[in-house]
C-alpha positions in Angstrom: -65.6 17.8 5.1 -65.8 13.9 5.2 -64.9 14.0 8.6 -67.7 16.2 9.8 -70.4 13.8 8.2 -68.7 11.1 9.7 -69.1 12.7 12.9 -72.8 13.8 12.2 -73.8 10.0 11.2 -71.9 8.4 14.5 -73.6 11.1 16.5 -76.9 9.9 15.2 -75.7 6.1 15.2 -75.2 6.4 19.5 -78.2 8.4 20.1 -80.6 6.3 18.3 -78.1 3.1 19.8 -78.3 4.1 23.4 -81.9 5.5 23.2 -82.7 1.7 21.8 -81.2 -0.3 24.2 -82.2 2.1 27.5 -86.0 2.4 26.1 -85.5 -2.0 25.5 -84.0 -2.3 28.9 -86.5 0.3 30.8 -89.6 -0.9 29.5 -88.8 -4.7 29.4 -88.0 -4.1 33.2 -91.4 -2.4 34.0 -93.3 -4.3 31.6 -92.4 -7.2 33.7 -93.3 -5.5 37.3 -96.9 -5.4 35.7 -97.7 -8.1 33.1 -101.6 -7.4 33.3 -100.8 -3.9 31.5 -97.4 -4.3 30.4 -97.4 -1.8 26.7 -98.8 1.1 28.8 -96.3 0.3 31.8 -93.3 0.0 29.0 -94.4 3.4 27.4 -94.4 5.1 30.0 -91.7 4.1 31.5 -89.6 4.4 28.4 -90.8 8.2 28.5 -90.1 8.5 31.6 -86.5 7.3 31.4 -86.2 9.6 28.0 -87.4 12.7 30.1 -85.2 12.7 32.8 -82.0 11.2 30.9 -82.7 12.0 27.1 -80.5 15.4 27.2 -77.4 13.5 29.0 -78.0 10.5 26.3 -77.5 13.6 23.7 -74.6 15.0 25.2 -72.4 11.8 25.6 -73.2 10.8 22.0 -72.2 14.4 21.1 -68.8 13.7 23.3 -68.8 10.6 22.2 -68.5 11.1 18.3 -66.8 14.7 18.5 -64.1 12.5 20.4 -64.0 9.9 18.5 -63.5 11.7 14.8 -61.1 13.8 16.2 -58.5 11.0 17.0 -59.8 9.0 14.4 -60.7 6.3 16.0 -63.9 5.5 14.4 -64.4 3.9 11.1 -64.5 6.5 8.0 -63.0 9.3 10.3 -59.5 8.6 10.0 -56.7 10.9 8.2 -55.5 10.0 4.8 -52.2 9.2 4.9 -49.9 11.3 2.3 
């Protein structure tokens, strides 16, 4: 039962990770194409990016942690050894 909130939390730790560091990378990019207007450019560019790649950023974090707890490979997933 450990395990499976183990894998809940690191599902939730990649999404929110990768969603971070795409909407950071996305929006710093068209933010700079268009200083005079920059936070609207960044926002929607950022929403944008989420539309079109949100549901494959959900399914490799899903991949990702399912994966991951199974083999135990992420800290707090691993068996207990006897």
């Amino acid at each position: 039962m450990r395990r499976f909130f183990m894998a809940i939390v690191w599902f939730l730790v990649f999404y929110i990770g990768m969603s971070m560091v795409a909407g950071a990378i996305i929006g710093g990019m068209a933010g700079a194409a268009h200083p005079q207007n920059s936070a609207q450019a960044g926002y929607e560019a950022g929403y944008d990016f989420g539309q079109k790649y949100g549901g494959w950023m959900l399914l490799a974090s899903l991949i990702i942690s399912i994966a991951g707890t199974a083999t135990g490979k992420l800290p707090g997933t691993h068996k207990k050894q006897d």
